[in-house]
Structure formats: C-alpha cells, structure tokens
Backbone as a ProteinNet text record, in pm:
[ID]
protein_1_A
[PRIMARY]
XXXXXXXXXXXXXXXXXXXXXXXXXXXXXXXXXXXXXXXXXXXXXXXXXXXXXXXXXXXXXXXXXXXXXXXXXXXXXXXXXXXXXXXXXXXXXXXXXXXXXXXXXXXXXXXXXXXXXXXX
[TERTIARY]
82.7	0	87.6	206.3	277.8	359.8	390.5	437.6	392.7	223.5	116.5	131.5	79.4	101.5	207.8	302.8	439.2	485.9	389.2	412	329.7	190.1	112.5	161.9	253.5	262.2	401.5	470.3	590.5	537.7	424.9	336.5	284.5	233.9	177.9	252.7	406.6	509.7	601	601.3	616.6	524	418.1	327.3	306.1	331.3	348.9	456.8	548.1	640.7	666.6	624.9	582.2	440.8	328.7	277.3	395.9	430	530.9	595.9	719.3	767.7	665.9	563.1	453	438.7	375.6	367	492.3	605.9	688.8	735.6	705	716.5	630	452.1	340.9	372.3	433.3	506.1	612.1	683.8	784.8	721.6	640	581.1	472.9	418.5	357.6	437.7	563.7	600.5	650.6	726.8	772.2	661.7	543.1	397.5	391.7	391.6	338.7	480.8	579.6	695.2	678.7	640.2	624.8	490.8	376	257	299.2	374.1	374.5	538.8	630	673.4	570.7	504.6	421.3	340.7	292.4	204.4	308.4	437.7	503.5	535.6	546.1	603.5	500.6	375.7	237.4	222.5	285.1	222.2	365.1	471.2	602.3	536.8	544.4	500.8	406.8	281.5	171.2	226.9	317.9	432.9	472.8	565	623.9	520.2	423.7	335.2	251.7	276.3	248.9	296.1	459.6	599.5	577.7	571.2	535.6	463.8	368.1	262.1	276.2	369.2	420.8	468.7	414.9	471.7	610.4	618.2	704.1	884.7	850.7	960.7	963.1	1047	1076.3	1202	1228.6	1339.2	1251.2	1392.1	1365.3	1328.9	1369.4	1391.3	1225	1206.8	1083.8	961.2	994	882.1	828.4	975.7	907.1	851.8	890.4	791.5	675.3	622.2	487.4	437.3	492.5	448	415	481.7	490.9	350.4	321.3	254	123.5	110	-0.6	-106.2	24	-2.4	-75	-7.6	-45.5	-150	-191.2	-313.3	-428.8	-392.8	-507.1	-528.1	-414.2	-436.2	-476.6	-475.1	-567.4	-704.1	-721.7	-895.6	-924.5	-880.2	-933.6	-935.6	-845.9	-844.6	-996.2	-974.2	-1107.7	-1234.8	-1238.7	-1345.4	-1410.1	-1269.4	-1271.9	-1356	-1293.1	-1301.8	-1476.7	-1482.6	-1648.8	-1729	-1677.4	-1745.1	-1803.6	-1656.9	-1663.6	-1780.9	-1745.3	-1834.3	-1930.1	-1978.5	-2126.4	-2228.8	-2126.4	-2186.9	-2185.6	-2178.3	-2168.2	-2300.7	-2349.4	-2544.7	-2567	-2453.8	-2520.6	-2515	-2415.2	-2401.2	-2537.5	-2635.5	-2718.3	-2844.3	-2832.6	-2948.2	-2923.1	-2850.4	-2848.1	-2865.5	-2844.3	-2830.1	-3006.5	-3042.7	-3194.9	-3276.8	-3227.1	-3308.8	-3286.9	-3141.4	-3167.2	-3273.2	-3283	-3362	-3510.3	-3568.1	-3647.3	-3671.3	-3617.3	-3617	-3618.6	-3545.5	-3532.1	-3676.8	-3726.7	-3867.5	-3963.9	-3934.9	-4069.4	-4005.6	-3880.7	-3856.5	-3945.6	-3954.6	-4008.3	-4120.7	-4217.4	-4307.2	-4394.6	-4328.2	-4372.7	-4349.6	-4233.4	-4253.5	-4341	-4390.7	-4510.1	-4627.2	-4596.9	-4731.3	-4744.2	-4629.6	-4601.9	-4665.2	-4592.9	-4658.6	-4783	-4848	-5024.2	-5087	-4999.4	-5088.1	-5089.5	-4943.3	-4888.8	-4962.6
-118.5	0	125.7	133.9	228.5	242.9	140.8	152.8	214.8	170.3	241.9	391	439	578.6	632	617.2	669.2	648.8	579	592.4	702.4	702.3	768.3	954.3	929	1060.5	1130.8	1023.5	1083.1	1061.8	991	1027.1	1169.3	1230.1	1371.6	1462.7	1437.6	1519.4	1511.1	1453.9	1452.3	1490.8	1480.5	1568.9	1708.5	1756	1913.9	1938	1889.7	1914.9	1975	1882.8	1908.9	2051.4	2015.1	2176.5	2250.7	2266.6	2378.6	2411.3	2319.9	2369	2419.2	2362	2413.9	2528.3	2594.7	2709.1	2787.9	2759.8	2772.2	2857.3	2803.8	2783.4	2855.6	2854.9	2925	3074.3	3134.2	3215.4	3266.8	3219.1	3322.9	3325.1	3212.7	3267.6	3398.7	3395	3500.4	3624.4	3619.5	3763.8	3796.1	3717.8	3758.1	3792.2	3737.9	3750.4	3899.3	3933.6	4125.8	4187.1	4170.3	4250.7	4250.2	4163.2	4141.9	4266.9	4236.7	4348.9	4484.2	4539.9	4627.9	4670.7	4581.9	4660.6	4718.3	4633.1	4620.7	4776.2	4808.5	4895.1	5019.7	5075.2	5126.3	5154.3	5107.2	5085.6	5127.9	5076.5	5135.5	5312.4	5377.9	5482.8	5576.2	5502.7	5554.3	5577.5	5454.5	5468.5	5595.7	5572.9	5684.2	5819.4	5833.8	5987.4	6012.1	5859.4	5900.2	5963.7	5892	5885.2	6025.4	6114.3	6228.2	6382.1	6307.9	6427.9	6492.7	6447.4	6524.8	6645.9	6631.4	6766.2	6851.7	6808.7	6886.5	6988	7100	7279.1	7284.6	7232.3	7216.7	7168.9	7110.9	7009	7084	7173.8	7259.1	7275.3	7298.9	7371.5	7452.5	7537.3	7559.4	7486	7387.6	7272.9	7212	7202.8	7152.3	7221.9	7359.1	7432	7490.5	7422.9	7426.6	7346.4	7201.8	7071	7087.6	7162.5	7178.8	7300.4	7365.4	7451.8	7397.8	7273	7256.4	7128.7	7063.8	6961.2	7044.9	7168.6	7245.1	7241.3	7318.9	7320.5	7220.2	7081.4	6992.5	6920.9	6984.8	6940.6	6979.7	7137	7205.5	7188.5	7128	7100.6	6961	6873.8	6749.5	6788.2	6845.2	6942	6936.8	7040.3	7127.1	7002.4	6919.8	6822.4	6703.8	6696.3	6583	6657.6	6790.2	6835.9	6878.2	6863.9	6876	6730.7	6636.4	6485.4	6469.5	6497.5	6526	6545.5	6675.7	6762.9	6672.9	6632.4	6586	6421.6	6364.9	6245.1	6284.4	6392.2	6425	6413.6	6426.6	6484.4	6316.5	6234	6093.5	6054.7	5988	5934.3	5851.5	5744.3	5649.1	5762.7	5854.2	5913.2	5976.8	6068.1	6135.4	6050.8	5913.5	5864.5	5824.4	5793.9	5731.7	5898.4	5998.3	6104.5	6142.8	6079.9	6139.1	6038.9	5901.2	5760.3	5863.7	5925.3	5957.3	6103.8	6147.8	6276.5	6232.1	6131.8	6030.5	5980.4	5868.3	5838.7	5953.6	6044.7	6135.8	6213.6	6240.2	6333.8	6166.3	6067.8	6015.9	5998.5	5994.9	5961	6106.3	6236.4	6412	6361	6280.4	6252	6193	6062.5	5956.1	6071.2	6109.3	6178.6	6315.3	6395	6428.8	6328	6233	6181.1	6100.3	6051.1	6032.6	6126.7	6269.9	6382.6	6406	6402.4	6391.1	6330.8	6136.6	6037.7	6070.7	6127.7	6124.6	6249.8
0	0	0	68.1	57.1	-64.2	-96.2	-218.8	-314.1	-338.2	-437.4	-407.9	-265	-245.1	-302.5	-279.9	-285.8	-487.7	-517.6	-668.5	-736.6	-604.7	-706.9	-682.8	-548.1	-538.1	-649.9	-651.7	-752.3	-902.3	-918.3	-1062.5	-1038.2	-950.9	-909.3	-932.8	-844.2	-854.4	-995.8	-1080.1	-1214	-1316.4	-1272.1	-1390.3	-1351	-1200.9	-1142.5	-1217.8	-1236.1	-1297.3	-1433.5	-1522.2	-1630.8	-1663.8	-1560.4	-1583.3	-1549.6	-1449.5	-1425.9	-1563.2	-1603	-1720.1	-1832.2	-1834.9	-1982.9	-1931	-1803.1	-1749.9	-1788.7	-1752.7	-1761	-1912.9	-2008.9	-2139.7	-2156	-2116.7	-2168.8	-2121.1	-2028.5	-1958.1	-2007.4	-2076.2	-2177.9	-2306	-2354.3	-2468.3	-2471	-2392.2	-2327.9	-2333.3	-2293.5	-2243.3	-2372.4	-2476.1	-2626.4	-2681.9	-2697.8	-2761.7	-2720	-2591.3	-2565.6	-2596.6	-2571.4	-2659	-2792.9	-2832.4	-3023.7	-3056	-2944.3	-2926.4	-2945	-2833.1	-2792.9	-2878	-2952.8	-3118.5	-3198.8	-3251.2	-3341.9	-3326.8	-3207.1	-3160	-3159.9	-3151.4	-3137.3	-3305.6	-3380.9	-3505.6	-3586	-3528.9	-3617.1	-3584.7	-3504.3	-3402.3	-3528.3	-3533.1	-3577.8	-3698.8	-3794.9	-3945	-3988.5	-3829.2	-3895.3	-3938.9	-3791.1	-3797.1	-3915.5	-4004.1	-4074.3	-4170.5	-4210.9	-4346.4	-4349.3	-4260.3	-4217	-4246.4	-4201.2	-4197.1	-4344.5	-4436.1	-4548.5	-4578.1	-4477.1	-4518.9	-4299.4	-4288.3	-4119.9	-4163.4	-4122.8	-4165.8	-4099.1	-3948.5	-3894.2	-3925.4	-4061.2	-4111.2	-4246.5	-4252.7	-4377.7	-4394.2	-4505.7	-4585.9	-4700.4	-4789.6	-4957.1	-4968.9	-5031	-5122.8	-5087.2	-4968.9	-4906.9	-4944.1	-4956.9	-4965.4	-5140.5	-5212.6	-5318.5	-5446.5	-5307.7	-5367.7	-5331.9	-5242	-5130.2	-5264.1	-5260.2	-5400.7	-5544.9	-5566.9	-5673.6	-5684.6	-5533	-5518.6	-5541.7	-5482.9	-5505.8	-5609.4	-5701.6	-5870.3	-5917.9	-5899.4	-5923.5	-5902.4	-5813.7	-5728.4	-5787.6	-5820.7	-5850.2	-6004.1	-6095.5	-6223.2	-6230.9	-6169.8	-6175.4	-6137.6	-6048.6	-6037.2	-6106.2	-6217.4	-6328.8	-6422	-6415.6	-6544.4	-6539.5	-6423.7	-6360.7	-6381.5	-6373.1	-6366.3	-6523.8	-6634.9	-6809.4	-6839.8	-6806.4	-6801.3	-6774.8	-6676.7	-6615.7	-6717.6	-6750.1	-6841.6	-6988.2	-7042	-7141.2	-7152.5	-7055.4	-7028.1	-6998.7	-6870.9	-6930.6	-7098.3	-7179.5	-7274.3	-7382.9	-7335.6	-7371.2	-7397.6	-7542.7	-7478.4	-7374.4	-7325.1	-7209	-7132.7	-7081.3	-6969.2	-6948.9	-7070.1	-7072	-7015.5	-7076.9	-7036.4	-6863.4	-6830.2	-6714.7	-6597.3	-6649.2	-6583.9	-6587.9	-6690.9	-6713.7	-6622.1	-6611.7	-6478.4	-6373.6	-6332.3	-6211.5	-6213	-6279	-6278.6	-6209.2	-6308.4	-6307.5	-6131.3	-6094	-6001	-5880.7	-5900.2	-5793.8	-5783.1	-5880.9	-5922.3	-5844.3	-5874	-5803.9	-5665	-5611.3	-5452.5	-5445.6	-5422.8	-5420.7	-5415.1	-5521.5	-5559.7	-5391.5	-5362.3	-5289.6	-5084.9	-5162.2	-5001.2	-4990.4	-5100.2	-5077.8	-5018.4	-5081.8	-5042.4	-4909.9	-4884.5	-4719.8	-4640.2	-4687.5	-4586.8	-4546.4	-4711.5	-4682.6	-4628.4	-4633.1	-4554.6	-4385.4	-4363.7	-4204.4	-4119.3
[MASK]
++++++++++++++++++++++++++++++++++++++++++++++++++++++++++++++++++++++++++++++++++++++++++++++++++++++++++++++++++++++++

C-alpha cells in the first residue's frame, strides 16, 4: 500500500512538474507575444508619424517648400483636369441617359414623399 502511495505521489510530482515547465514555457511565450505586441504597436504609431511628416509645416526647408508649391499646382491642375473629363463624359449618350433615370427616379422619390406627408 505504501508503495502504491508513494508511486502515485511521484506520478503527481512529475506531472506538477511538467505543468510547471509548460507554465513555464506558456510564460515566456507570453512575455515575447506582448513585446512582439507592444513593437508592433510602437512601429504602427512611428510609421503613422512618418506617413504624415510630409505635409508637417514644422519640417521645412527651400527645397521643401518648393515641392509643397509645386505639389499644389499639381493638385489644382488634376482638379481642373477631372473636372474637363467630367465635363466631357457628361456629354456621352449612355451618360445622358443614365443622368436622365436619375432625374427620373429622384422626381418620383419628391413625388412619394409628398405623399407620405399627406398620408402622415
């Protein structure tokens, strides 16, 4: 009988064991897992900065200020170009017809919510 005890207790104390080390193990994986986190989270916060610094008034030169000038231009001539583009596709027959459904549709949504109003 003692024998049994005494086996079943060093079966006990060998599988404590083994949790321990898995603990053990689950416990540094753990702590690399939130360092790997808390890069990751640090690096995302950095990147945003970087993806930013570009248009920071703060972060100038010449040279800086007359790509910021020049990005301007550019800016405002894709406007104008998108807004030619517009223009020109307006004037397309699908474009016309599909511009005329929505005319359409929009005149009966006006339509139906008059008549909401009257019922309500």
């Amino acid at each position: 009988m003692k024998l049994y005890l005494y086996s079943i207790v060093i079966i006990i104390v060998a599988q404590l064991s083994v949790l321990s080390d898995e603990a053990s193990d689950k416990k540094a994986l753990n702590d690399v897992m939130a360092e790997r986190a808390e890069l990751m989270i640090k690096a995302h916060y950095t990147q945003a900065e970087l993806n930013k610094a570009w248009s920071d008034k703060a972060l100038t030169s010449p040279e800086i200020e007359k790509l910021r000038a020049r990005y301007q231009e550019l800016s405002l001539e894709m406007h104008q170009v998108r807004e030619k583009i517009k223009a020109e596709v307006a004037k397309l027959p699908q474009i016309k017809v599909k511009a005329e459904e929505v005319k359409a549709v929009n005149s009966r949504k006006d339509e139906l919510e008059e008549k909401i109003k009257e019922l309500s």
